[in-house]
C-alpha positions as CSV (number, residue, x, y, z in Angstrom):
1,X,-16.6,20.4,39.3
2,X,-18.7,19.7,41.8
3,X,-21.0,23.1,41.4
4,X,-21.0,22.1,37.3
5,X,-22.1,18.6,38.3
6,X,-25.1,19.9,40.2
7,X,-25.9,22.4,37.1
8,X,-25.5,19.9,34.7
9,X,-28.7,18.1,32.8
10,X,-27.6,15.6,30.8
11,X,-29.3,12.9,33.1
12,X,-32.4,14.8,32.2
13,X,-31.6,14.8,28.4
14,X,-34.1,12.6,26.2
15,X,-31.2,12.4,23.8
16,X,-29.0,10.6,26.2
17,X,-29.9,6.9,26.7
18,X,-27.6,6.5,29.9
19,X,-30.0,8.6,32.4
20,X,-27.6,8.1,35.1
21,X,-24.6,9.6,36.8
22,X,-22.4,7.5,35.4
23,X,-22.0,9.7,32.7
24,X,-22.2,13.5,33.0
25,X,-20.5,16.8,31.9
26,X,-19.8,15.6,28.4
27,X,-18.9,19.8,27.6
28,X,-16.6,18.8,30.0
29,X,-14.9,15.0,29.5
30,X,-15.7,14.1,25.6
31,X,-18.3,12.7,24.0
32,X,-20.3,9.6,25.5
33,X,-20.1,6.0,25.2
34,X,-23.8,5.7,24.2
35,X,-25.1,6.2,20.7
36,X,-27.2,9.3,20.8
37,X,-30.2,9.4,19.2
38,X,-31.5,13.2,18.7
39,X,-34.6,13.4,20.4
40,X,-34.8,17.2,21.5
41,X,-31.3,18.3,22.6
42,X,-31.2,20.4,26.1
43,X,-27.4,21.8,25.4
44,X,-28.9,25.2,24.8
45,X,-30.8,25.7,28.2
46,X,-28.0,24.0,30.1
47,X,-26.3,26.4,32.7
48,X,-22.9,24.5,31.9
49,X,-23.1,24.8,28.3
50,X,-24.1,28.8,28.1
51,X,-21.1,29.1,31.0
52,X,-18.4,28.3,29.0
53,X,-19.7,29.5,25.8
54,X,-20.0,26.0,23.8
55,X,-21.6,26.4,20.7
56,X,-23.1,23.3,18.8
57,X,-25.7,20.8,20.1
58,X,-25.8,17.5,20.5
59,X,-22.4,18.2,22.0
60,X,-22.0,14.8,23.4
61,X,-22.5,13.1,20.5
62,X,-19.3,15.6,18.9
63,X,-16.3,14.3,17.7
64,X,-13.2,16.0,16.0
65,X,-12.5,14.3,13.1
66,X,-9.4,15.9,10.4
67,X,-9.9,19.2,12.5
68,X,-13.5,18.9,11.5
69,X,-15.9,19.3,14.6
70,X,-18.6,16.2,13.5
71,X,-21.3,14.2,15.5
72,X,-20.1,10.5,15.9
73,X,-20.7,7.6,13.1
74,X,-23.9,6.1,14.0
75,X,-23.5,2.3,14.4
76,X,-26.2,1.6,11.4
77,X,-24.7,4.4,8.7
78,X,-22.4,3.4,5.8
79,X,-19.0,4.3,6.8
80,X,-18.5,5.6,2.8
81,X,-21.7,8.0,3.3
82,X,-19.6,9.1,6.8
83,X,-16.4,9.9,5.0
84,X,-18.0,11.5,1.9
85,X,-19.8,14.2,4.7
86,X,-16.4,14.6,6.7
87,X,-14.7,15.7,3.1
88,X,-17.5,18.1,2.2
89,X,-16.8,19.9,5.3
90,X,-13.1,19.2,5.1
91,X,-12.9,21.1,1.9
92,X,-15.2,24.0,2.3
93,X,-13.5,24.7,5.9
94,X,-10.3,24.7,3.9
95,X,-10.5,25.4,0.3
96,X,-8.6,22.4,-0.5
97,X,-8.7,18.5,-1.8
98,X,-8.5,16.5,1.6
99,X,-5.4,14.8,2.2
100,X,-5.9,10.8,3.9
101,X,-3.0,7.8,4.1
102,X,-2.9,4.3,3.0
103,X,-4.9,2.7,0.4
104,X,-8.4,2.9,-0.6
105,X,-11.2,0.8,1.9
106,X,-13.9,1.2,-1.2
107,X,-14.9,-2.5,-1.6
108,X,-15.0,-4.0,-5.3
109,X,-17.6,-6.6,-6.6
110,X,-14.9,-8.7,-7.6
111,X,-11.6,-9.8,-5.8
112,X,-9.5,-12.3,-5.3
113,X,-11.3,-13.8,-2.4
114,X,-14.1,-15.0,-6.0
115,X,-11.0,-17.1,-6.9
116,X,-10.2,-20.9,-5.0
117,X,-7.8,-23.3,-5.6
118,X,-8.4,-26.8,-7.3
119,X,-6.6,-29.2,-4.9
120,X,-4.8,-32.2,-7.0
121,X,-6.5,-35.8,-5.7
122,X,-6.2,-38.9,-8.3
123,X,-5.8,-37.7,-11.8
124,X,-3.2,-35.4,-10.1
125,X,-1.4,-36.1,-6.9
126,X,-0.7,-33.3,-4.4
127,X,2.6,-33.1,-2.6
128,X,3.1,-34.4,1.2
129,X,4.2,-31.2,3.9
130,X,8.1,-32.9,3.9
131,X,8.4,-32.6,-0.1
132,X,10.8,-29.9,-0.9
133,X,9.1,-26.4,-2.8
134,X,11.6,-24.5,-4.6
135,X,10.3,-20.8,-4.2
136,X,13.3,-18.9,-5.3
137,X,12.1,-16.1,-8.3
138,X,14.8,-14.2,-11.3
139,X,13.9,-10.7,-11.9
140,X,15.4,-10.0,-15.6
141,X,16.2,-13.7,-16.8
142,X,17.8,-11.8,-20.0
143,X,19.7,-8.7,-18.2
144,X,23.0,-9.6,-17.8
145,X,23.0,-9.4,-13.9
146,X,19.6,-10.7,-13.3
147,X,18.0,-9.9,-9.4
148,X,17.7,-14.1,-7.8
149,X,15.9,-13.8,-4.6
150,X,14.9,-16.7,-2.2
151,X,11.0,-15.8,-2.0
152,X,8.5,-14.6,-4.6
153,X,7.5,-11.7,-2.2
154,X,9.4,-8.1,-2.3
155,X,8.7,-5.2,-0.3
156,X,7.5,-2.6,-2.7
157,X,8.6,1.5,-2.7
158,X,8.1,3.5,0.5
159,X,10.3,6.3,0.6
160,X,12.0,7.5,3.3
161,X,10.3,10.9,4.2
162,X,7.1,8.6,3.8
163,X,8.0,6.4,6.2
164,X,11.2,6.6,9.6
165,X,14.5,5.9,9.2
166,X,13.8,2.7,11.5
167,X,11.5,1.9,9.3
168,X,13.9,2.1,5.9
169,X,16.8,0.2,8.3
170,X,14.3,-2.7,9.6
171,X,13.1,-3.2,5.8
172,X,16.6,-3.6,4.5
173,X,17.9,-5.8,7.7
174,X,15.1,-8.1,6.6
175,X,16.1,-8.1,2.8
176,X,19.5,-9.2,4.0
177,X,18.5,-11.6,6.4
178,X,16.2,-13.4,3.4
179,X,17.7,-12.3,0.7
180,X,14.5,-11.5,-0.6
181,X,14.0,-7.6,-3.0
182,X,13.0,-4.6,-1.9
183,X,12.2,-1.0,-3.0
184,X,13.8,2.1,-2.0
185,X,10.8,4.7,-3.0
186,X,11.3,7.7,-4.8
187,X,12.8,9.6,-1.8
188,X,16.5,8.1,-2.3
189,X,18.6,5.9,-0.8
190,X,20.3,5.5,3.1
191,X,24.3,4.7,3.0
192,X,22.9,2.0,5.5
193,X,20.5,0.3,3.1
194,X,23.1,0.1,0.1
195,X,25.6,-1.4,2.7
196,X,23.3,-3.6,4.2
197,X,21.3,-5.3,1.8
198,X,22.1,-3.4,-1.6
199,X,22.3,-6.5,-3.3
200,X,18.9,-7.2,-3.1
201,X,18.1,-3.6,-3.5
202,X,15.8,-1.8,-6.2
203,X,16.6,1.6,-6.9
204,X,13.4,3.7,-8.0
205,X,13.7,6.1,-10.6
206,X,11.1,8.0,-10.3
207,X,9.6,11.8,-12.0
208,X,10.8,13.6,-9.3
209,X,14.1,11.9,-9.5
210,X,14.6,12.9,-5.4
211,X,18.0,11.5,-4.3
212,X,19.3,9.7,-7.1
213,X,22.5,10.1,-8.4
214,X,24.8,8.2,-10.9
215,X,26.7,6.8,-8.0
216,X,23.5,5.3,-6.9
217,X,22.0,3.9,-9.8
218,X,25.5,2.2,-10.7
219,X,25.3,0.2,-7.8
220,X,21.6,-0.9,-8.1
221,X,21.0,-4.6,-8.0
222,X,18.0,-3.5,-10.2
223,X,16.2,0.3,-11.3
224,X,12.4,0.8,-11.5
225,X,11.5,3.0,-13.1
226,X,8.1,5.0,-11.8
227,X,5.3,5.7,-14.1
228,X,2.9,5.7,-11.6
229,X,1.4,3.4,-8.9
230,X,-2.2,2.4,-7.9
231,X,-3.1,5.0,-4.9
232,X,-3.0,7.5,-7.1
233,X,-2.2,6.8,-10.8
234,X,-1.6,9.6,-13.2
235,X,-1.3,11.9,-10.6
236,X,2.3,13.1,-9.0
237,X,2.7,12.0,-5.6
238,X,3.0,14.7,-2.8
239,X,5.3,14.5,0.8
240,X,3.8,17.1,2.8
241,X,6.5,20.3,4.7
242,X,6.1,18.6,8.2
243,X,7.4,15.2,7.0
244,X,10.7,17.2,5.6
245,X,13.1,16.7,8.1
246,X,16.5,17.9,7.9
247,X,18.0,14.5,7.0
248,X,15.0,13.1,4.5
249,X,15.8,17.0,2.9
250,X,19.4,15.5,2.7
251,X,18.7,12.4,0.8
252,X,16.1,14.1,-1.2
253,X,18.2,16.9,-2.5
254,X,15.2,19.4,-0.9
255,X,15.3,22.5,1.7
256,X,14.3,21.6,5.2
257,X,10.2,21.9,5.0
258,X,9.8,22.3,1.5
259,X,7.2,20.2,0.2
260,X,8.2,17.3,-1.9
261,X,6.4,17.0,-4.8
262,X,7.0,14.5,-7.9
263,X,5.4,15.9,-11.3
264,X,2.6,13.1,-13.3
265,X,4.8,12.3,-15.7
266,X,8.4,12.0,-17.1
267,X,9.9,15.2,-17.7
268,X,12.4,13.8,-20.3
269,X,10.3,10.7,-21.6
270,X,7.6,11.6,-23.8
271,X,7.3,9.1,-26.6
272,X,8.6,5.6,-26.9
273,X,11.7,6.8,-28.8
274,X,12.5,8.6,-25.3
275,X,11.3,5.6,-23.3
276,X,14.0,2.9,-24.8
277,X,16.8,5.3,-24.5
278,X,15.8,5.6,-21.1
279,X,15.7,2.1,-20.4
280,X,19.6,1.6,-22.5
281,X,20.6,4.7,-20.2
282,X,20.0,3.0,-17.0
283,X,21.2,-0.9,-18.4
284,X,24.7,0.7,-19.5
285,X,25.1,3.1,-16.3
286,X,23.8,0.1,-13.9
287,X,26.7,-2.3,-15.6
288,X,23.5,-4.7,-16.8
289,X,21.7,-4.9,-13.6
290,X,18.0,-5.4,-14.9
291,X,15.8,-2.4,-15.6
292,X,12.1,-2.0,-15.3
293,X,9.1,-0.2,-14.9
294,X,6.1,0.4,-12.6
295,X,2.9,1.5,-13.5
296,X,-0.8,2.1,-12.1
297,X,-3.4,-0.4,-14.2
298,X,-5.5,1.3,-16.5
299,X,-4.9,0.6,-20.1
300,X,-2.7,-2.5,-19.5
301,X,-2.4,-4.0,-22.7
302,X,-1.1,-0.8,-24.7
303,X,1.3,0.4,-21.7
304,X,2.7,-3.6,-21.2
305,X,3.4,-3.5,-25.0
306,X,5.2,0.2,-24.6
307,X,7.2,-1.1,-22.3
308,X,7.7,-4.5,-23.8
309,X,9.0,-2.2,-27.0
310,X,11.2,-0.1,-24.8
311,X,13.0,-3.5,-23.6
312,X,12.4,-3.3,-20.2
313,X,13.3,-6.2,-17.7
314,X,10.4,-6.2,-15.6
315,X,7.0,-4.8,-15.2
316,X,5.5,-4.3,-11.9
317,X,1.8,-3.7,-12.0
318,X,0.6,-1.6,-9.1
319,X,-3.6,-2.0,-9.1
320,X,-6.1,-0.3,-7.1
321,X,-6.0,-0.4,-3.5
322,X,-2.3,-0.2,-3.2
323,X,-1.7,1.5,-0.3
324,X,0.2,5.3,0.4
325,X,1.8,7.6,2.6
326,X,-0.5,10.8,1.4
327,X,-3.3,10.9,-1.1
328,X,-6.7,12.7,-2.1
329,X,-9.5,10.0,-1.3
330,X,-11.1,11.1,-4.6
331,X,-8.9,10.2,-6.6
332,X,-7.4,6.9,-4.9
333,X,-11.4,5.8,-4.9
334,X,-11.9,6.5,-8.4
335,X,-9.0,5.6,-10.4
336,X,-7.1,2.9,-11.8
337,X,-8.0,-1.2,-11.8
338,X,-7.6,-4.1,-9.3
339,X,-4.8,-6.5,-10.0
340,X,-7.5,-9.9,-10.6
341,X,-8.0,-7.7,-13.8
342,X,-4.9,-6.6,-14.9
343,X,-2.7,-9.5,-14.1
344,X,-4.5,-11.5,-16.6
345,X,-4.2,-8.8,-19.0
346,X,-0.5,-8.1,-18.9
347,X,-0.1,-11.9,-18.7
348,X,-1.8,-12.5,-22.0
349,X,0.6,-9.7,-23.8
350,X,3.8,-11.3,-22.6
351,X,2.7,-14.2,-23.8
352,X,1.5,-12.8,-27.7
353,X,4.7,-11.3,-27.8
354,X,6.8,-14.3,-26.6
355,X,8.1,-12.6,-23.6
356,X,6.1,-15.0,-21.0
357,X,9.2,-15.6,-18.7
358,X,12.1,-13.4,-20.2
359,X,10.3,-10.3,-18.6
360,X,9.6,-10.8,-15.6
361,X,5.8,-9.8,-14.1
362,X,5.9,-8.2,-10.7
363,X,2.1,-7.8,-9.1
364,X,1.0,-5.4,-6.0
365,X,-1.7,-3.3,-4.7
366,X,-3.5,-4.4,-1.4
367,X,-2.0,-7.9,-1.0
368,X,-2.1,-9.5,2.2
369,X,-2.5,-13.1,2.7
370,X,-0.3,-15.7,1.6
371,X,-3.6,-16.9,-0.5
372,X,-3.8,-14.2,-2.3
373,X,-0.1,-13.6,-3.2
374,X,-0.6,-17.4,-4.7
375,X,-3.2,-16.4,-6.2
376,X,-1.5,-13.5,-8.4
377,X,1.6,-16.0,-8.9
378,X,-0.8,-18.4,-10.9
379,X,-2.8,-15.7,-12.8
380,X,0.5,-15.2,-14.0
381,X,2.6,-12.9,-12.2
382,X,6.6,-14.0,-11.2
383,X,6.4,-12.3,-8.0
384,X,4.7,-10.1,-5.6
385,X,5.1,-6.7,-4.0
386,X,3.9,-5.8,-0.1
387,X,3.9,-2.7,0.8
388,X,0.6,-2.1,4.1
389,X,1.4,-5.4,4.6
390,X,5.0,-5.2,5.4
391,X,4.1,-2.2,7.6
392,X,1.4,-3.9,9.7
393,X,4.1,-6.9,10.1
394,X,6.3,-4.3,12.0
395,X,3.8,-2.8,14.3
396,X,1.7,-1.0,11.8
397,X,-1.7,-0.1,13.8
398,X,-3.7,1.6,10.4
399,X,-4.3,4.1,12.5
400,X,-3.8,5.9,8.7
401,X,-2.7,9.1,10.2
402,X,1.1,8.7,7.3
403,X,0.0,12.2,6.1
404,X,0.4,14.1,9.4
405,X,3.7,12.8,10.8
406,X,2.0,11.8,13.9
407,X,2.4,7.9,13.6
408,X,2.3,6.4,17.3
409,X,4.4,3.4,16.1
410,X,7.3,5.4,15.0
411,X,6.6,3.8,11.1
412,X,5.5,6.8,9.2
413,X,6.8,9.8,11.6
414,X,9.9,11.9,11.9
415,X,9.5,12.8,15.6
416,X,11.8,11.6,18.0
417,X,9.5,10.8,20.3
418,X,7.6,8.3,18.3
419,X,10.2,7.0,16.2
420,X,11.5,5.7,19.1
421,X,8.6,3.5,19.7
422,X,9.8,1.2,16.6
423,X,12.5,-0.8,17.8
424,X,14.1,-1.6,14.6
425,X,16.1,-5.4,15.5
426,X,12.2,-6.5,16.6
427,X,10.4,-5.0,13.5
428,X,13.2,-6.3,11.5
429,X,12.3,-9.7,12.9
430,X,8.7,-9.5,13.0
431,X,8.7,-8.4,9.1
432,X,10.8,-11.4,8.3
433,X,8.4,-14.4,10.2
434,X,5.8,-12.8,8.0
435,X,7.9,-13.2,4.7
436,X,8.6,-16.7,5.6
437,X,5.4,-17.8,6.7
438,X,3.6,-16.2,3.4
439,X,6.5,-18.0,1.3
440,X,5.6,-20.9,3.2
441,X,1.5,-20.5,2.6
442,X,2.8,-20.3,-0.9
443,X,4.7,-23.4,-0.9
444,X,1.7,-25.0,0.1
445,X,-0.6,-24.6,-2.1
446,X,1.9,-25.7,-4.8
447,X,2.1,-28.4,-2.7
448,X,-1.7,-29.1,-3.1
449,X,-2.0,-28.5,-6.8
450,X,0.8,-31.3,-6.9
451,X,3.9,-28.5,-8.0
452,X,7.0,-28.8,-6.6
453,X,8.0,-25.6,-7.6
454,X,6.1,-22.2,-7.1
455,X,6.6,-20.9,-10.8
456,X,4.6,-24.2,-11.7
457,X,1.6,-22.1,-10.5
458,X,-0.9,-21.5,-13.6
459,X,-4.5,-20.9,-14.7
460,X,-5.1,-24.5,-14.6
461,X,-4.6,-24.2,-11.0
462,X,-7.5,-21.7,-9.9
463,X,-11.6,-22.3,-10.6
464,X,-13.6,-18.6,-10.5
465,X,-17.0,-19.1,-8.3
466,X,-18.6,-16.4,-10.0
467,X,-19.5,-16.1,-13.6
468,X,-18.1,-12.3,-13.9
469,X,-14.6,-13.4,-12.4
470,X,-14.6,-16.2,-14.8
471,X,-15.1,-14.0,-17.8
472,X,-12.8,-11.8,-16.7
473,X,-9.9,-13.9,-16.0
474,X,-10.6,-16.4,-18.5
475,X,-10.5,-18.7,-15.5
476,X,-12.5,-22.0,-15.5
477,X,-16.5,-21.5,-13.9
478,X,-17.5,-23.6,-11.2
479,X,-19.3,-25.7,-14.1
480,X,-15.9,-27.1,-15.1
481,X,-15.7,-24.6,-18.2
């Protein structure tokens, strides 16, 4: 080291703004800490580099990104523009679509964060912190067991193969604990879950139909069925071979390292005629528990009235920016519609066909505040679904490497080594503050709007502060109108 130290000229490199020892031998260590500018490389005249047979220059600006050998971001570049380049070279090395986790980073013109409150003063008179908020939601008022759950927040589908068994066992210990709904996923159900907390628990039908049997569905508290969902809607979802464990191949009905793929569509649900015997299949075999349907936003109105024909129970509208285990970026940056556009939408169907709270409006795709769960309530949804969030309440880093089973929290892996990293009593209990303190952000700004009840929240209650959000949601302007 010492010899390579004397050989090496990266002090003398006008690339390299650290001219010092400090930093040397980056063919050696990694890349540097500086940004480098390229201002004539010396990598191809430096004894060091031609000794070991490097190839590339500007090798201590070089990073390996996907398997991709790439110089570093630069500090002033768009990190969009970044990605786009580390895809090209992602696909031709490989010949294939890239594969990425979690849910798209592409920012919208509009969002929710264009929507405020209007705080009740004289004409209306908000609500002191002691004055009792009644937050408990009904999913299904009409089915003949309908879902009642304490908070307006569920944890949405994330299948185990997707995500840990810790994971799957700290989600349902919180659903217990709260009483609050949540999702199994398309990739079946654990013994553990249905024992724990299975009367809070949705059971997800979904095109690949991975792990559920008759048995299953009959003891549902509630069956979603899965059209689609907004990482990737219209597309089939895909568990990649290394995530296929022996068990998640047991509760998935799969061989150990087969892929798991789940087709687009419904094999056996093709028309509407098809949809409503579908939807009467699962009410009768379920005993009356209620039955609905989850979709990706794109042409709201016509697939809300569909389903609203087929006699579903609920609809839960998954928009753009919901979060995934595994995904092609270019199609969860390209497809589908955020949920301040279809909310609105769906809303304004239920209530042309006289269905506004008998079928129940579930919302979800990139929620994470408190605020903005509110804010869905009063555009008119009855509840809300978490997924990211959830995650990042048990010790979710975003590190979004779901896809390769290499999660260092032990959330989205399968190897012992890491699982064990998620300590499931702890993530249990960290997931369930954040339930409760969202509820309780909730309650407030009832509380402020002067409701003493969170299904009070309305259109009335929200002002737009731009134009565009206005038109769009038919939400009063900052003018008043």
């Amino acid at each position: 080291m010492k010899e390579q130290n004397r050989e090496c000229l990266c002090p003398d490199c006008p690339s390299y703004p650290g001219h010092g020892d400090d930093e040397m031998l980056f063919c050696a260590t990694g890349s540097s800490r500086y940004e480098v500018n390229e201002r004539g490389c010396l990598c191809a005249s430096c004894p060091v580099y031609q000794k070991y047979g490097l190839r590339e220059l500007y090798f201590c600006n070089m990073e390996s990104l996907n398997g991709i050998r790439m110089r570093r971001e630069g500090r002033s570049e768009s990190h969009r523009d970044y990605l786009n380049i580390i895809h090209i070279k992602e696909a031709a090395g490989t010949g294939e679509a890239p594969l990425e986790s979690m849910g798209s980073q592409k920012r919208l013109p509009l969002g929710l964060d264009d929507i405020h409150f209007v705080p009740a003063q004289v004409s209306a008179i908000p609500l002191n912190a002691e004055d009792p908020v009644k937050t408990g939601v009904t999913i299904g008022e009409m089915a003949d067991k309908p879902l009642k759950l304490s908070s307006p927040i569920m944890i949405s589908g994330m299948s185990y193969g997707a995500v840990s068994k810790n994971t799957r066992m700290a989600i349902a210990s919180a659903a217990a604990k709260l009483g609050i709904g949540f999702n199994s996923g398309e990739g079946g159900v654990l013994e553990y879950e249905m024992e724990k907390a299975g009367d809070y628990l949705i059971v997800q039908y979904s095109t690949g139909r991975f792990g559920v049997t008759e048995d299953i569905l009959q003891r549902a508290a509630a069956i979603e069925i899965r059209f689609g969902q907004g990482a990737y809607p219209g597309k089939g979802s895909y568990l990649p071979p290394e995530k296929i464990t022996d068990d998640v191949a047991r509760v998935r009905g799969l061989k150990e390292g087969e892929g798991s793929y789940s087709p687009a569509h419904h094999p056996d649900i093709r028309n509407q005629e098809e949809l409503r015997e579908k939807v009467s299949y699962l009410r009768e075999l379920s005993g009356g528990s209620p039955v609905g349907a989850k979709i990706g936003c794109g042409n709201v109105e016509d697939d809300v009235k569909a389903l609203l024909d087929a006699g579903v129970d609920f609809i839960a509208l998954d928009g753009f920016g919901g979060g995934t285990g595994a995904v092609n970026p270019h199609i969860r940056d390209s497809t589908g519609i955020p949920l301040i556009a279809a909310i609105p939408r769906a809303a304004k169907v239920m209530v042309n066909e006289g269905l506004e709270g008998r079928v129940s409006l579930i919302a979800g795709g990139g929620l994470r505040t408190g605020a903005d769960m509110a804010k869905c309530l009063a555009l008119g949804a009855d509840a809300v679904y978490i997924g990211t969030a959830a995650l990042i309440a048990m010790n979710c880093q975003q590190h979004r490497l779901c896809h390769t089973g290499m999660c260092p929290t032990g959330i989205t892996t399968h190897d012992p080594a890491l699982v064990k990293h998620l300590d499931t009593k702890k993530a249990a209990e960290r997931l369930e503050n954040y339930i409760m303190v969202s509820t309780a952000e909730i309650a407030d700004f009832a509380r402020i709007t002067g409701k003493d009840d969170i299904k009070k929240l309305n259109h009335e209650d929200l002002v737009a502060l731009k134009k565009d959000v206005a038109e769009l949601t038919g939400l009063r302007w900052l003018n008043g109108l």
